[in-house]
C-alpha positions as CSV (number, residue, x, y, z in Angstrom):
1,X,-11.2,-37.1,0.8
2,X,-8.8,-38.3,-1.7
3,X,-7.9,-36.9,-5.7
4,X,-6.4,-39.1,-7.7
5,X,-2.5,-37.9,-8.5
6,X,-2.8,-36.3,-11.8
7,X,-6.2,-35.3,-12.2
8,X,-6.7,-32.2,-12.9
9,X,-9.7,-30.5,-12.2
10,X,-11.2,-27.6,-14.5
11,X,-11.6,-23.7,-13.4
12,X,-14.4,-22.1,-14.7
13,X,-13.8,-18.9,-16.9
14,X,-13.0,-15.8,-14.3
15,X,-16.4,-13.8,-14.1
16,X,-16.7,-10.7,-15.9
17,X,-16.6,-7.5,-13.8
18,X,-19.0,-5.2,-12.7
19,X,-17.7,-1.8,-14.2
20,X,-20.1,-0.3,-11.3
21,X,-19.2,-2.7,-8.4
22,X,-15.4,-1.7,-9.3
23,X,-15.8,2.0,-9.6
24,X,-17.6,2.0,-5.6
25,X,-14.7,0.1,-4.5
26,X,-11.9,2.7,-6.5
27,X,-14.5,5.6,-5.7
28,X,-13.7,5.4,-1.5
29,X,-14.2,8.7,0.1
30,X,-14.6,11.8,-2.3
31,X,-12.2,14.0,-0.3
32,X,-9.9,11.6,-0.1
33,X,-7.1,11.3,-2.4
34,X,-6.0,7.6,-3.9
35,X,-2.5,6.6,-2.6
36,X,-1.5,6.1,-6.0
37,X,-2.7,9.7,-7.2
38,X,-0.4,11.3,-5.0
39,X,2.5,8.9,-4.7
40,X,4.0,7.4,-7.7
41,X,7.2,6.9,-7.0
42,X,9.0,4.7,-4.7
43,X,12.3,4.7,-2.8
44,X,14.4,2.2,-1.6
45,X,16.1,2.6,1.4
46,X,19.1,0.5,3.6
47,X,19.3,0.5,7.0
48,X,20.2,-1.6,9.9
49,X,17.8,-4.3,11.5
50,X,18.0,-2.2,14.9
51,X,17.1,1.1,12.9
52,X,14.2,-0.1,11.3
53,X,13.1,-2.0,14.3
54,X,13.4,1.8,15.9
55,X,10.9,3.1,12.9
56,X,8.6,0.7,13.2
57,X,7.8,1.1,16.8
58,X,7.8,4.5,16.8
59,X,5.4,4.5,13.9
60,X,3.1,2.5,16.1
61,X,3.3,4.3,18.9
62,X,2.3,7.2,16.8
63,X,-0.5,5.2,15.3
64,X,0.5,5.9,12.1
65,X,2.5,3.5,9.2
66,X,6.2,3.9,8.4
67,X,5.5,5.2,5.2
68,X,3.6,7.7,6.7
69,X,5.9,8.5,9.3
70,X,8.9,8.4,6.5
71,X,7.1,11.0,4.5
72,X,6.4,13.4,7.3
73,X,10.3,13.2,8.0
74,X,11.0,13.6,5.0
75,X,8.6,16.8,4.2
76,X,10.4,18.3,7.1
77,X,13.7,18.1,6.3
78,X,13.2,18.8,2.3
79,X,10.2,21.1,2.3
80,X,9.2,22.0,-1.3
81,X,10.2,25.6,-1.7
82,X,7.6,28.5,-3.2
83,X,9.3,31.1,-5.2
């Protein structure tokens, strides 16, 4: 099947959203905290090809993501300190 070079061909208007369709999908599981409710800001890190290659499988070996693995080094080597 052919189109003619040039033709454009017209998109409807987006449909409008379901305000309770979209608060299920945000909702997930009460006890659960959104990723974005608890981490806001981001870090940008340099390292070698080999080191991350290093991260990453040990992150799946763990069964866990690098981010995940990343924060749990990082909690123990800068715990937040209680007065």
């Amino acid at each position: 099947m052919s189109r003619e070079r040039g033709k454009r061909i017209a998109i409807g208007a987006r449909p409008p959203a379901n305000p309770q369709a979209e608060a299920w999908i945000r909702q997930g599981d009460s006890a659960d905290l959104q990723k974005g409710d608890l981490y806001t800001a981001r870090l940008t890190l340099d390292v070698t090809p080999a080191m991350r290659a290093r991260i990453k499988v040990l992150a799946f070996t763990q069964g866990v993501t690098v981010a995940e693995l990343l924060r749990a080094l990082l909690e123990r080597e800068f715990p937040e300190h209680t007065p």
